[in-house]
N, C-alpha and C positions, 0 to 999 in steps of 0.2 A: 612554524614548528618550534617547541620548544624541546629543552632536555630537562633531568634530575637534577642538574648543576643548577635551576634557579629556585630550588625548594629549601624553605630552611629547616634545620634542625627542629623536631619539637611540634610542629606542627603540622596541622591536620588539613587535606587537600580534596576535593573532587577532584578527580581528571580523567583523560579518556584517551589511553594510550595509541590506540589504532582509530580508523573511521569507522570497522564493521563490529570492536570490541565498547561493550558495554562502558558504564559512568562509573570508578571506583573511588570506593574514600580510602585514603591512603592517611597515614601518617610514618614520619621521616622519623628514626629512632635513633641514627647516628651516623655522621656522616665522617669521610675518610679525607686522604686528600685525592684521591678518584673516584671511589664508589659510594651512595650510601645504602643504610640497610632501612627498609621501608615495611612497615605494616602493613598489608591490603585485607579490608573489612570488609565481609562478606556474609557468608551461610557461615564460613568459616573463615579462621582468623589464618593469612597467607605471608609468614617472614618470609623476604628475599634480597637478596645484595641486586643491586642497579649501579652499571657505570653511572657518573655524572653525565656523563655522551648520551645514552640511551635518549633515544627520539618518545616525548610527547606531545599527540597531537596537539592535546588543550587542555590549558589549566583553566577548568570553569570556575573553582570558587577556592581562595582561602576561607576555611570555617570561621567565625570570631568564638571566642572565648565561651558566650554566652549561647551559640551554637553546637559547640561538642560539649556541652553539657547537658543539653536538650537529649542530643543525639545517642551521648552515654548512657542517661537514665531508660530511652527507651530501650535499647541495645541491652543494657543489664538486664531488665525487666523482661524479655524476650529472653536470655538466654538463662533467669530464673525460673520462668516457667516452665522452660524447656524440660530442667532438672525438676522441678514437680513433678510432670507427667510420668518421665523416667522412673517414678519413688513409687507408682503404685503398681 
């Protein structure tokens, strides 16, 4: 088991909080000296403060660099079309 306290600032994370809760990309947006505040990337974008304590099952993957830019561009590109569709 791990917790939030081994995430660092800034970066972008798979993890999988629970056993029966899905794979989330998270990234860490600022950290306290107990909590930090985390982005969770989804359908929709989820701010929420986490103890450092707070239990994770598994950290499957640090993104590298040249991953959440992949990931950015499709994610943009998805939530531009999105706003197309909207327009007509």
């Amino acid at each position: 088991m791990y917790s939030y306290a081994l995430l660092e600032n800034g970066c972008y994370y798979l993890i999988q909080e629970k056993e029966d809760l899905p794979i989330h990309l998270i990234q860490v947006t600022l950290e306290t000296d107990h909590c930090v505040f985390v982005t969770v990337y989804g359908d929709e974008e989820v701010l929420s403060w986490k103890k450092k304590t707070d239990p994770i099952l598994d950290i499957i993957e640090l993104l590298s660099d040249e991953a959440v830019k992949e990931w950015q561009d499709l994610y943009n590109k998805d939530a531009y079309n999105y706003e197309e569709e909207d327009d007509d």
